[in-house]
N, C-alpha and C positions, 0 to 999 in steps of 0.2 A: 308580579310574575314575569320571569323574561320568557321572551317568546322562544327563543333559539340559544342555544352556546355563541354562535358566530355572531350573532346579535349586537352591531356598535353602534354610537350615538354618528350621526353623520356630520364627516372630518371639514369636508367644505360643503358650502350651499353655491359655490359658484358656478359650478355643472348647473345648476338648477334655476342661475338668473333669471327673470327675463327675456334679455336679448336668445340665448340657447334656446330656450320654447318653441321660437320660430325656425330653428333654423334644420331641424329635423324633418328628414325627408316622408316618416312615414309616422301617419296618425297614430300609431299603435303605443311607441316608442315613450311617449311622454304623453301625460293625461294631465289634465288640470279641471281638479272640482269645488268649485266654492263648497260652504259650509250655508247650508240653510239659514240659521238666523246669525250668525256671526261674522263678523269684517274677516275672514279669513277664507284661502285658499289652501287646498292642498294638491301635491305635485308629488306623482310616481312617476317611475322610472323604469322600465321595463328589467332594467340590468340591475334593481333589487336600491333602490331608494326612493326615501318618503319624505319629504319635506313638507312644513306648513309656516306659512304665510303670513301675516297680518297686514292687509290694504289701507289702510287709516290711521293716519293723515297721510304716512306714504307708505309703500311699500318695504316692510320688514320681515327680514328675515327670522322664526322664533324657534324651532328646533327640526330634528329631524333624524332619523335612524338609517341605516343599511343593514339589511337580512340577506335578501335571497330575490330570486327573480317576482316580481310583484306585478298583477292584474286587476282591472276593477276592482273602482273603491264606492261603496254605497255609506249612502249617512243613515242613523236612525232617525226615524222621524220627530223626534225634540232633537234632534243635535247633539246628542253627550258619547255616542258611539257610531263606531265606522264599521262595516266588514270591508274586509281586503283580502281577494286571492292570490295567494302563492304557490301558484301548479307545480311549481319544480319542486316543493319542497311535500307536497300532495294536501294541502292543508288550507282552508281559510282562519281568519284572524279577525276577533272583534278586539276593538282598543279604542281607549278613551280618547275622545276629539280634546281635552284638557292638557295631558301628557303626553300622547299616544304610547301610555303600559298597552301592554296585553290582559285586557282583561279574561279572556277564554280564547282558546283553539279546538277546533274541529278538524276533525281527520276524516277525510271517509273516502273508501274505495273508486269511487267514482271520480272522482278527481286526477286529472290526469294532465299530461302537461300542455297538450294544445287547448286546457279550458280557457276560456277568456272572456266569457260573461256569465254576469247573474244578477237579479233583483230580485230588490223587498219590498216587502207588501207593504201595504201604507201605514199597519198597525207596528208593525218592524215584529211581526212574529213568522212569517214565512222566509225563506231563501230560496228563490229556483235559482239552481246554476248550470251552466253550459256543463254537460257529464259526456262520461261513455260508460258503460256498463264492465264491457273487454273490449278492450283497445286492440287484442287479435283481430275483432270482428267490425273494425269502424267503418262505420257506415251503420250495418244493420243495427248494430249497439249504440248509437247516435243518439241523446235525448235529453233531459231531464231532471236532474235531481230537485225534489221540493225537503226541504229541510225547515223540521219544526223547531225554533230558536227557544223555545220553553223547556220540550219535552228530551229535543236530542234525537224523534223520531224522523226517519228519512223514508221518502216514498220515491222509486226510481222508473223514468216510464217514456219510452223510446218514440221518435216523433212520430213512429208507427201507432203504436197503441193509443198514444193521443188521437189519433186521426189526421195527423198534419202531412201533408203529400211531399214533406223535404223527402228526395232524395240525393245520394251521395254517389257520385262515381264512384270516385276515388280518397283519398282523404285528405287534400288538398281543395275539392271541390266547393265544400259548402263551409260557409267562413261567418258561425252568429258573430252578427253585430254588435246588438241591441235588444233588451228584453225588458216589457214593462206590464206591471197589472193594468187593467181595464179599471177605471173607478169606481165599480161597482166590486172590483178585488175577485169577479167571476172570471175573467177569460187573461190569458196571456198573451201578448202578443209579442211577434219573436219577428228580428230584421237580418236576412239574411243576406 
């Protein structure tokens, strides 16, 4: 399945060096995620490239795509799949850590272009991700989406009705982090 029409294999890895990784002024811009049980790294690129890696015996370069503006990247828990969010294009992406095909795309309303985080439950069957409900209303609309990766079903729920005391001035104010399950997969905890 391609993901996108504009969808190409990516032309160089040399934006993607090394030495470049460092030399980015802001954490946001460039991410780098190892691969749970695999000698391999992957590397996004805020400006809409994915590259991956192989560290062993050295560092090699093995493929890599350009789409669209690209945000956190989560592994499944055996390793054979990634989600990747792409807020500009309103959509996340699961794809093979093998190829990186597109194995499925999720679309849903809450996605919006300042999302920029989300995790998965340890079973790799939930997705919370950084939402807003109406982006007229940001702040008050601020929260949640839990995304059931079986069913498709999405439960949406603002850090109010959680009970979470975030609030927003403005909507430059509050900037998530970081989101991860409790190991018991009961409680979320959210880095703001």
């Amino acid at each position: 399945m391609k993901a996108h029409d504009t969808e190409k294999p990516l032309s160089s890895p040399k934006e993607m060096e090394p030495g470049a990784w460092c030399e980015c002024y802001f954490d946001i811009i460039r991410q780098i995620y190892l691969h749970p049980f695999k000698d391999e790294l992957f590397v996004i690129r805020q400006a809409g490239q994915l590259g991956r890696w192989r560290y062993t015996p050295e560092l090699t370069y093995v493929d890599g795509y350009e789409l669209a503006e690209m945000r956190c990247l989560r592994f499944s828990p055996d390793g054979e799949w990634f989600v990747i969010l792409l807020p500009s294009l309103g959509r996340i992406e699961i794809r093979s850590t093998d190829d990186l095909s597109c194995l499925r795309q999720i679309e849903k309303e809450f996605i919006y272009d300042e999302s920029s985080e989300m995790c998965l439950s340890q079973d790799g069957r939930w997705l919370v991700l950084d939402a807003c409900k109406n982006y007229d209303k940001r702040g008050a609309e601020d929260g949640a989406a839990w995304i059931d990766l079986q069913t498709g079903e999405t439960i949406f729920r603002t850090w109010e009705e959680m009970n979470n005391n975030i609030k927003l001035e403005d909507e430059y104010a509050t900037f998530i982090g970081q989101m991860k399950f409790s190991p018991d997969q009961k409680q979320l905890a959210v880095n703001i």
